[in-house]
N, CA and C atoms as an extended XYZ file, in Angstrom:
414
Properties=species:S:1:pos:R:3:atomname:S:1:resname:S:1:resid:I:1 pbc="F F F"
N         7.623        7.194      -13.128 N   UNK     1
C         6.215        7.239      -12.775 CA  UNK     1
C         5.499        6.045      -13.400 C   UNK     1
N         4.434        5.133      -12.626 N   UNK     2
C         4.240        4.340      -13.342 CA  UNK     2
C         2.666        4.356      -14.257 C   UNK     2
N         2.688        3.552      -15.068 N   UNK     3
C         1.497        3.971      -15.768 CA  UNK     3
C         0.338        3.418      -15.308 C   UNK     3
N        -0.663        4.212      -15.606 N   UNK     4
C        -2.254        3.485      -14.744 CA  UNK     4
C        -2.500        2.225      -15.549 C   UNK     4
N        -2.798        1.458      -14.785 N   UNK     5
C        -2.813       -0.208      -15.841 CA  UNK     5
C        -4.310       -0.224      -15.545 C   UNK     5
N        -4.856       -0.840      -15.998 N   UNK     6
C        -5.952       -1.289      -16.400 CA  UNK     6
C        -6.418       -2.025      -15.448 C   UNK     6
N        -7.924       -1.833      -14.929 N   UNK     7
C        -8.710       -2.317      -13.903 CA  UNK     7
C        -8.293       -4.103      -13.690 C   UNK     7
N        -8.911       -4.607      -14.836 N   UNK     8
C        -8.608       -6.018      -14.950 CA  UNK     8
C        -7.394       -6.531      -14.747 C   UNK     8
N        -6.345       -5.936      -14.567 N   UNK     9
C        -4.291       -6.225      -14.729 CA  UNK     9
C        -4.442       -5.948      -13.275 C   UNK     9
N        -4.953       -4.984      -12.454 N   UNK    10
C        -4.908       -4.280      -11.052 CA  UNK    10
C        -5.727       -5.574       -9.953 C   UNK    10
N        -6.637       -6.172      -10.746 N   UNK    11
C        -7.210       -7.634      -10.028 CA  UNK    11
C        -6.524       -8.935      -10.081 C   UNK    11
N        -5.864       -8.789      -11.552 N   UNK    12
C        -5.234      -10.040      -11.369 CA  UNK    12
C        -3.578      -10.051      -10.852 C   UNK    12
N        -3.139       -8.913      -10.023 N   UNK    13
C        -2.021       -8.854       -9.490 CA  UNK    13
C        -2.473       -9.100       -8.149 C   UNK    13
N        -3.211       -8.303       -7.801 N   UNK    14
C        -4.263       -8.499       -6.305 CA  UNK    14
C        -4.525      -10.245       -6.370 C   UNK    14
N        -4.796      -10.535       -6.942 N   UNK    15
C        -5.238      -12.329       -7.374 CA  UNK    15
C        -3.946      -12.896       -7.038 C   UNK    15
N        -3.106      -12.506       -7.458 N   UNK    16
C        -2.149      -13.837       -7.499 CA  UNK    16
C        -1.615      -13.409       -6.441 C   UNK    16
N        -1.247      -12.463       -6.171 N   UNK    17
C        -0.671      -11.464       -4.937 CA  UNK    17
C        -0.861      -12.900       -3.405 C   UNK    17
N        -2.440      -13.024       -3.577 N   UNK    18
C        -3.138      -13.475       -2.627 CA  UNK    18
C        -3.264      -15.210       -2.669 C   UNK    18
N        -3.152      -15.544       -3.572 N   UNK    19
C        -2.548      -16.532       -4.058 CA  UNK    19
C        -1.253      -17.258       -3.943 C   UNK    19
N         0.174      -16.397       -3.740 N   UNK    20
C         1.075      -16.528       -3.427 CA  UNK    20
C         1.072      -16.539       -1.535 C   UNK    20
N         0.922      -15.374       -1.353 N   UNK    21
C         0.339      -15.758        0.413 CA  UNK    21
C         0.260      -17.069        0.752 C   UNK    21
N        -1.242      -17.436        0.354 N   UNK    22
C        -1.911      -18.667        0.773 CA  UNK    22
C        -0.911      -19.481        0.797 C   UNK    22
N        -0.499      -19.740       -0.315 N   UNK    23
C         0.902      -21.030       -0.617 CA  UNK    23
C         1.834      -21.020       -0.182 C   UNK    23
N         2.048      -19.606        0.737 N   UNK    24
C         3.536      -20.042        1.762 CA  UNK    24
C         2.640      -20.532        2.729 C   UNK    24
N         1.482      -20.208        2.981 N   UNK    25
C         1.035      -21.107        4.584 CA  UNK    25
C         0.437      -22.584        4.158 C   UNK    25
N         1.037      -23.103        2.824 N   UNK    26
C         1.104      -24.344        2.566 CA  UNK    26
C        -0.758      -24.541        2.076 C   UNK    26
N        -1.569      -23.541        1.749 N   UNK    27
C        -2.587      -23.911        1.289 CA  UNK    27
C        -2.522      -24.358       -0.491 C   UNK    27
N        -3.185      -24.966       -1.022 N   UNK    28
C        -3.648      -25.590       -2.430 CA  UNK    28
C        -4.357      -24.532       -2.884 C   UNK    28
N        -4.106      -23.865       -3.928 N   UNK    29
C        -4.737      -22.544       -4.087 CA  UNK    29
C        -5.178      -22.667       -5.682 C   UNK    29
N        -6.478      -22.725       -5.990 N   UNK    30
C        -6.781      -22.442       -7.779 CA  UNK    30
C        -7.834      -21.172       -7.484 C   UNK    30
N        -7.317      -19.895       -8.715 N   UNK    31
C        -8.044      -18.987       -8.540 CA  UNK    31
C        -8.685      -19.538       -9.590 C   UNK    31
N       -10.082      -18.950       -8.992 N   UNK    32
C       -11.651      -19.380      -10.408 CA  UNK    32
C       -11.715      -18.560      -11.595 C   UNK    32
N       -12.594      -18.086      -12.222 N   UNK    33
C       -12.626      -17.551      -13.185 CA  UNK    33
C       -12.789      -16.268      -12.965 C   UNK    33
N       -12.055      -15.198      -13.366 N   UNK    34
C       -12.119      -13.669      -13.212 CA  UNK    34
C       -13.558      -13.188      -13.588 C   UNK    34
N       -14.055      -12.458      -12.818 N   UNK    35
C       -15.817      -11.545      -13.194 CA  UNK    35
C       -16.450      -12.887      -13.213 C   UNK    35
N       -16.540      -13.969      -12.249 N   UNK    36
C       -17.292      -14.548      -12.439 CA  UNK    36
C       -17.957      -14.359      -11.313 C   UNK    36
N       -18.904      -14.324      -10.686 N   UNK    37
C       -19.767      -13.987       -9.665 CA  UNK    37
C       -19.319      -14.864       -8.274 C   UNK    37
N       -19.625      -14.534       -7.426 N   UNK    38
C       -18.854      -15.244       -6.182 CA  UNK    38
C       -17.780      -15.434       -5.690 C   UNK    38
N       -17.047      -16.705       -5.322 N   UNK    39
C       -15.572      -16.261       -4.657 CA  UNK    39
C       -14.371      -16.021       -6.053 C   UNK    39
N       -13.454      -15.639       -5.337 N   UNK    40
C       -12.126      -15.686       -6.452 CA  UNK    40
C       -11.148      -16.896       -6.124 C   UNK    40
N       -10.878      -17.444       -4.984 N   UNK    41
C       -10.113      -18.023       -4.977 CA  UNK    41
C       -10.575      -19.604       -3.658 C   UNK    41
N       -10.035      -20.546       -4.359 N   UNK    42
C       -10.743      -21.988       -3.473 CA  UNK    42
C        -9.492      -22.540       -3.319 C   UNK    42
N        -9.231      -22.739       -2.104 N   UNK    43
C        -7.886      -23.325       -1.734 CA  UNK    43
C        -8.108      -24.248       -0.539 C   UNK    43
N        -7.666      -25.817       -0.836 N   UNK    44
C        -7.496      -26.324        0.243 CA  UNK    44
C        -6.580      -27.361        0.565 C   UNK    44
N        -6.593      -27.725        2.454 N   UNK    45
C        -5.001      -28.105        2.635 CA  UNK    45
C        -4.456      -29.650        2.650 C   UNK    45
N        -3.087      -29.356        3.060 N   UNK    46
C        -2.410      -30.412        2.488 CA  UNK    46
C        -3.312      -31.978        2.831 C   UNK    46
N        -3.839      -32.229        3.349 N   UNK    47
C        -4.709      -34.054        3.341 CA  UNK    47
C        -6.163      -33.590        2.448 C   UNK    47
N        -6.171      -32.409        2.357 N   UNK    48
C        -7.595      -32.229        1.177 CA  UNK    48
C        -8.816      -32.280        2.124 C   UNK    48
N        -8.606      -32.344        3.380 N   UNK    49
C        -9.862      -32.164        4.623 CA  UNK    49
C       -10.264      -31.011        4.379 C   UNK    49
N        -9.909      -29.585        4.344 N   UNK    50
C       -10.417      -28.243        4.861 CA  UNK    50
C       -10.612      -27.674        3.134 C   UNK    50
N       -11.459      -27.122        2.808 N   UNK    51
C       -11.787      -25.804        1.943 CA  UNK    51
C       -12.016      -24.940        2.494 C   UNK    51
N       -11.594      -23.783        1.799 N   UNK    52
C       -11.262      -22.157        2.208 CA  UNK    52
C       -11.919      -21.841        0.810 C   UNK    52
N       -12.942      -20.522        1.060 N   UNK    53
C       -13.300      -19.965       -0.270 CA  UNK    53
C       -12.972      -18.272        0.070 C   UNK    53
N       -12.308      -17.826       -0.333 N   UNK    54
C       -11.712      -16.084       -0.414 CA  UNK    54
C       -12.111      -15.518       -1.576 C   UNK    54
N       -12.612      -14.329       -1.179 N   UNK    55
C       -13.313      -13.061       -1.688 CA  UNK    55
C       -12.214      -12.296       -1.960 C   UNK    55
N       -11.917      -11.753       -3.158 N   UNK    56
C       -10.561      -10.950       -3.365 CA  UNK    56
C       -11.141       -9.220       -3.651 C   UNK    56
N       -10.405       -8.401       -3.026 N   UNK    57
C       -10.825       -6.823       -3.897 CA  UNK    57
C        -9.237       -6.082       -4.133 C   UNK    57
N        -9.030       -6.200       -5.206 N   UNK    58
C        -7.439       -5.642       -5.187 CA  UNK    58
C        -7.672       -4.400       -5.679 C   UNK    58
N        -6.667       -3.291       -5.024 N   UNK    59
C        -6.961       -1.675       -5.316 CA  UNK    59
C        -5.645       -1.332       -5.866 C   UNK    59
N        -5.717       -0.622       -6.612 N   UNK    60
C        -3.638        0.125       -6.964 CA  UNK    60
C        -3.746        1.544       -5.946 C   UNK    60
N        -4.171        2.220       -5.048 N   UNK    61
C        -4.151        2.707       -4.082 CA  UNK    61
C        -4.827        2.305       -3.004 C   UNK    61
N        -4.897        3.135       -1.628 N   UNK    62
C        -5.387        2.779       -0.443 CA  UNK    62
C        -6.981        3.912       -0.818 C   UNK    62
N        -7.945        2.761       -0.860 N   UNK    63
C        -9.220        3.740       -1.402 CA  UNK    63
C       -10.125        3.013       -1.183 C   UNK    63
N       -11.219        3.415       -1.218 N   UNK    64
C       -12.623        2.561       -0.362 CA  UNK    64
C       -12.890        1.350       -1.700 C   UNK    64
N       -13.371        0.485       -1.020 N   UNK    65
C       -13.636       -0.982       -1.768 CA  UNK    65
C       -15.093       -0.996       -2.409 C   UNK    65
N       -15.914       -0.910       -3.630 N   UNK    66
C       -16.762       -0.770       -3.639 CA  UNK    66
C       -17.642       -2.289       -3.634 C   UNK    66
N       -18.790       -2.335       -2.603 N   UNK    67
C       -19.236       -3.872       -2.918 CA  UNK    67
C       -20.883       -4.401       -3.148 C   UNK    67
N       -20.785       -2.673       -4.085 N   UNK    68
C       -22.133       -3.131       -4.966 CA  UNK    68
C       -23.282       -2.687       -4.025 C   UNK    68
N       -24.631       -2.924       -4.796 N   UNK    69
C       -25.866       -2.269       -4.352 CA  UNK    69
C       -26.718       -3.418       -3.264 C   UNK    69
N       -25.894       -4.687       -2.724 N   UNK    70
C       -26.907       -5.287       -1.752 CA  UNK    70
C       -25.259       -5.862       -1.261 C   UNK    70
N       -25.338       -6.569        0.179 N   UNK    71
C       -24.650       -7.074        0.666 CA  UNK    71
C       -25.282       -8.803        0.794 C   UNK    71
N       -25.866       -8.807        0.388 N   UNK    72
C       -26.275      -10.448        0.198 CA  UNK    72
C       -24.738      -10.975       -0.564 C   UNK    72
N       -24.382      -10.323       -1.665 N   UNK    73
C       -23.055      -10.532       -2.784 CA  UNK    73
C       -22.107      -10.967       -2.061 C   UNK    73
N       -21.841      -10.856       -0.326 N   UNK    74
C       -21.173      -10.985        0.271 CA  UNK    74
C       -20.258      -12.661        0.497 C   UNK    74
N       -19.355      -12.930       -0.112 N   UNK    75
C       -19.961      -14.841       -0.148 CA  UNK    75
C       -17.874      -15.014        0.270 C   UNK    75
N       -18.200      -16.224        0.142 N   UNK    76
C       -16.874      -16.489        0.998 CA  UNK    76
C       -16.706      -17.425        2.513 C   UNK    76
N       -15.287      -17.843        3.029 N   UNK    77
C       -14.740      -17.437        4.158 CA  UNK    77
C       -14.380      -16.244        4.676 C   UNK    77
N       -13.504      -16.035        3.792 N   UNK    78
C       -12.384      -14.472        4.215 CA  UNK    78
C       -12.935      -14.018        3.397 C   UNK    78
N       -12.083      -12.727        3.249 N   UNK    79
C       -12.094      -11.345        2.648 CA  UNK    79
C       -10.875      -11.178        2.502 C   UNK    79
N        -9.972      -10.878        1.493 N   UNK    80
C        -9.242      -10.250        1.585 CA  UNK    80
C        -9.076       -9.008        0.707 C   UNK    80
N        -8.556       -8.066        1.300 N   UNK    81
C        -8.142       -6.798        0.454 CA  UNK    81
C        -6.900       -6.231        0.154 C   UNK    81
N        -6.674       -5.718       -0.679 N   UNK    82
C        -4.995       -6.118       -1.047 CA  UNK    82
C        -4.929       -4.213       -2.060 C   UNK    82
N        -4.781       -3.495       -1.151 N   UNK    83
C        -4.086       -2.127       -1.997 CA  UNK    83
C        -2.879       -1.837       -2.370 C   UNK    83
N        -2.771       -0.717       -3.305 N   UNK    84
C        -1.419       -0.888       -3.603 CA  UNK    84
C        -0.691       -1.767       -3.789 C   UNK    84
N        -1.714       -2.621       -4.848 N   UNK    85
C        -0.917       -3.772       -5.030 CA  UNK    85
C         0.521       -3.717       -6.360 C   UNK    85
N         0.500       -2.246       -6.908 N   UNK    86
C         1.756       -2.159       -8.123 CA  UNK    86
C         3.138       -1.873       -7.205 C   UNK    86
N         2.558       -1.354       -6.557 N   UNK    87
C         3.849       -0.695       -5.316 CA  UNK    87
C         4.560       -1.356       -4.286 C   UNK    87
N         3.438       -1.237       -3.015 N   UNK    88
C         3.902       -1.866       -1.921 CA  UNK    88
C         2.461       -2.455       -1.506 C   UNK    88
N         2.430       -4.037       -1.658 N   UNK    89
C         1.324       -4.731       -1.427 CA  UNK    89
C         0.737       -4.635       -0.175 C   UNK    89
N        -0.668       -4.067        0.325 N   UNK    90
C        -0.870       -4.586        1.905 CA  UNK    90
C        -1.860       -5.143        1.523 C   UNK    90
N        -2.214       -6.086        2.807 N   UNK    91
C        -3.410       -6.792        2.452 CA  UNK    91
C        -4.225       -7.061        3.960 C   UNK    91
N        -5.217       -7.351        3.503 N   UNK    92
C        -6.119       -7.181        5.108 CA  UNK    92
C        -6.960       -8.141        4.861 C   UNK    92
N        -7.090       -8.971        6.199 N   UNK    93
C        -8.005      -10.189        5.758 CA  UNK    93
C        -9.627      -10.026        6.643 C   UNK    93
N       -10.094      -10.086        6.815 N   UNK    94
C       -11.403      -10.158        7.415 CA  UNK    94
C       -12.524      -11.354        6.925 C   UNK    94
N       -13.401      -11.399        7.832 N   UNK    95
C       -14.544      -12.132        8.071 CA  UNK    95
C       -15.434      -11.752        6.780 C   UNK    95
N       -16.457      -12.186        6.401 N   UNK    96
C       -17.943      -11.700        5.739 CA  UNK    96
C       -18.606      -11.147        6.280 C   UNK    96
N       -18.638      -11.175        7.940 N   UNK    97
C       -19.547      -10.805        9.049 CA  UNK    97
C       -18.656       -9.074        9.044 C   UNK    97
N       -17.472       -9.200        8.811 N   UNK    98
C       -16.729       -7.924        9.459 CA  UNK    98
C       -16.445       -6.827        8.513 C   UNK    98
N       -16.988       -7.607        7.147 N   UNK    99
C       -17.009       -6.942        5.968 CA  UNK    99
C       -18.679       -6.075        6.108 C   UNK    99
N       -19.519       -7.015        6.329 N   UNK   100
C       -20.952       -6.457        6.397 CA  UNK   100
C       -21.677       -5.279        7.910 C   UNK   100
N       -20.423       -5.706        8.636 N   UNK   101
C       -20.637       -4.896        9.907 CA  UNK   101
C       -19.777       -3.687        9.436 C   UNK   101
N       -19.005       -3.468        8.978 N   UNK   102
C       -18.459       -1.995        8.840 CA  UNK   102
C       -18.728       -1.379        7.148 C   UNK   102
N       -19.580       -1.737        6.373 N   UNK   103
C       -19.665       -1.213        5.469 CA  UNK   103
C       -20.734       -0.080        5.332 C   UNK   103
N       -20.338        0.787        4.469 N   UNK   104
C       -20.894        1.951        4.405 CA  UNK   104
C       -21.978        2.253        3.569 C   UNK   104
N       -23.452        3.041        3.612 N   UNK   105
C       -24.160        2.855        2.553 CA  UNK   105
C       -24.766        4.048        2.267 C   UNK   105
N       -24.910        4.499        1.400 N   UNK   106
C       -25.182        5.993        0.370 CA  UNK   106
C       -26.916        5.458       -0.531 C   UNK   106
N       -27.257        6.427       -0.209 N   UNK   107
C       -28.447        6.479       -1.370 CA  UNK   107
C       -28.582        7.846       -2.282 C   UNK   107
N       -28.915        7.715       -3.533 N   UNK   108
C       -29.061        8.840       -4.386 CA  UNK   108
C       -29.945        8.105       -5.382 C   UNK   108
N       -31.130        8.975       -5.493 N   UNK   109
C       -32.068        9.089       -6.652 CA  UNK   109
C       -32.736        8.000       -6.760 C   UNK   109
N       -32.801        7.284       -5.590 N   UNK   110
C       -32.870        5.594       -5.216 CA  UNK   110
C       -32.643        4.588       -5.635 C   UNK   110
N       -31.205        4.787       -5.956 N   UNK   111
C       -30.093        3.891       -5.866 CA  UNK   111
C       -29.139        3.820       -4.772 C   UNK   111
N       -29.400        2.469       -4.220 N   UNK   112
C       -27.940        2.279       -2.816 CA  UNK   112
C       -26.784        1.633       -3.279 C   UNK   112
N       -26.196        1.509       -2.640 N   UNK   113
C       -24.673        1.605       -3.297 CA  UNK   113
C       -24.096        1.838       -1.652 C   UNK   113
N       -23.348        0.285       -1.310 N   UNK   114
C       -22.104       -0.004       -0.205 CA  UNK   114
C       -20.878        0.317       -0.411 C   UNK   114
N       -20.271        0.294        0.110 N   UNK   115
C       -18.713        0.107        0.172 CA  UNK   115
C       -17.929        0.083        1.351 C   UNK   115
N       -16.569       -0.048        1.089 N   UNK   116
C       -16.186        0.011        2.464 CA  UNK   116
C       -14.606        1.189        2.402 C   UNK   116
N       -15.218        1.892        3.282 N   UNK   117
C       -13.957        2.807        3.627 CA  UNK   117
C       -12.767        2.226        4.360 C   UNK   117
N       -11.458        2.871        3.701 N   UNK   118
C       -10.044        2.139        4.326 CA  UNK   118
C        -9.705        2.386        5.794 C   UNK   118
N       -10.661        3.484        6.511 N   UNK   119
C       -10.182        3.298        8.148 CA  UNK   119
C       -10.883        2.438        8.478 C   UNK   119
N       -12.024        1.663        7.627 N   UNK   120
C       -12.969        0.780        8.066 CA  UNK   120
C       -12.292       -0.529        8.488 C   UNK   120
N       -11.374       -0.802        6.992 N   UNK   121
C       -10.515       -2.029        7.028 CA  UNK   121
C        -9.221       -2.103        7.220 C   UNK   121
N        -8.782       -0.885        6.968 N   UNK   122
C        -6.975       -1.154        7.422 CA  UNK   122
C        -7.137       -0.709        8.964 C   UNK   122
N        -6.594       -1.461        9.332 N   UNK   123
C        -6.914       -1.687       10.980 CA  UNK   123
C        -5.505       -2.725       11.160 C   UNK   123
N        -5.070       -2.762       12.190 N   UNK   124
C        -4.227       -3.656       12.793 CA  UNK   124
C        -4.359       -5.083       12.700 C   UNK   124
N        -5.760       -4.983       13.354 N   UNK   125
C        -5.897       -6.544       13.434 CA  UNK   125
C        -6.308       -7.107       12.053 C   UNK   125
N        -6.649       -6.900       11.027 N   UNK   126
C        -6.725       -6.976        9.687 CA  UNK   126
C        -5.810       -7.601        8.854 C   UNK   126
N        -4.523       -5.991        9.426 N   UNK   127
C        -3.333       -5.955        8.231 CA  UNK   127
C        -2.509       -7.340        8.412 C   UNK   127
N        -2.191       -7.738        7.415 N   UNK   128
C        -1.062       -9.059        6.972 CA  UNK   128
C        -1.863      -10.007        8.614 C   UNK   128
N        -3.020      -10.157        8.799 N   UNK   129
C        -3.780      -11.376        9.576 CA  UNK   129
C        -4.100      -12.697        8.647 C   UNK   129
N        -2.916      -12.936        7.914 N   UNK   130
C        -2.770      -14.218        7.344 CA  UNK   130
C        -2.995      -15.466        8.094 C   UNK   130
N        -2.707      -15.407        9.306 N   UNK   131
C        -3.164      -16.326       10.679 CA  UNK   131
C        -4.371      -16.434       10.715 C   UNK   131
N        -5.227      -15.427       10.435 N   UNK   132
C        -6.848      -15.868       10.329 CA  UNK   132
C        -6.994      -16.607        9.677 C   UNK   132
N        -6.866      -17.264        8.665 N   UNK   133
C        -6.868      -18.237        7.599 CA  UNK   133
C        -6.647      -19.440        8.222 C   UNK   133
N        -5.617      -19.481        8.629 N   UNK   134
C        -4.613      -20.670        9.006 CA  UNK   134
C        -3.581      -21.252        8.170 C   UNK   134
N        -2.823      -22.301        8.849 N   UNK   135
C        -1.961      -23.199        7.629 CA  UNK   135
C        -2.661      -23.830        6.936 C   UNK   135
N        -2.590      -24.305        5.957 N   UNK   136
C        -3.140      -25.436        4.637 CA  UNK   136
C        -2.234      -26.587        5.381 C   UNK   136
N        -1.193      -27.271        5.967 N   UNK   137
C        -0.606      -27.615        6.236 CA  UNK   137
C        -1.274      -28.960        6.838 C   UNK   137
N        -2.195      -28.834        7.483 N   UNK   138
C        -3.070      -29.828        8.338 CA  UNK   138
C        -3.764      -30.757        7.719 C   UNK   138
């Protein structure tokens, strides 16, 4: 059985997880600074023409993504989401637009609070859509 690791260990497996990806499709990949506000990861390709900025949310189960009390926070190219990342990694890539069109929003005591539910994002066209990205290659 494995042991619950720690929030911060559960992001930076999700991190590199996504990181490794990128670099088989030949992208230049430096992840930024962990909890630092905005993207996680800036990667770009082989002649140094294209930047890519990716939004990372890594989960150790398949469970709704939480993304805070405004969707302005929303920043990036992609999205990617990466559950079960101790086990069996999936990962789902999406838009900012496709992140903000299916997210979910709750109010209590007037506080809002988004997120996004997993039938929201594990979807087909999502899962392992590493092709949305493209090659770094170019």
């Amino acid at each position: 059985m494995q042991a619950k690791l720690d929030p911060h260990v559960i992001g930076n497996v999700g991190l590199y997880y996504c990181c490794y990806r990128l670099s088989l499709l030949g992208w230049n990949v430096m992840p930024t600074t962990r909890n630092a506000r905005g993207v996680d990861i800036i990667a770009y390709n082989a002649s140094g023409s294209t930047f890519i900025r990716v939004q990372l949310k890594a989960l150790s189960k398949r469970s709704a993504v939480p993304l805070g009390s405004s969707l302005n926070k929303i920043a990036g190219d992609f999205w990617v989401i990466v559950n079960n990342v101790v086990t069996e990694p999936s990962a789902f890539v999406l838009l900012p637009s496709e992140v903000k069109q299916r997210a979910g929003c709750n109010e209590k005591d007037g506080q809002v609070s988004y997120w996004l539910d997993p039938p929201r994002y594990d979807q087909e066209a999502f899962r392992d859509a590493w092709h949305r990205i493209g090659s770094g290659q170019a």
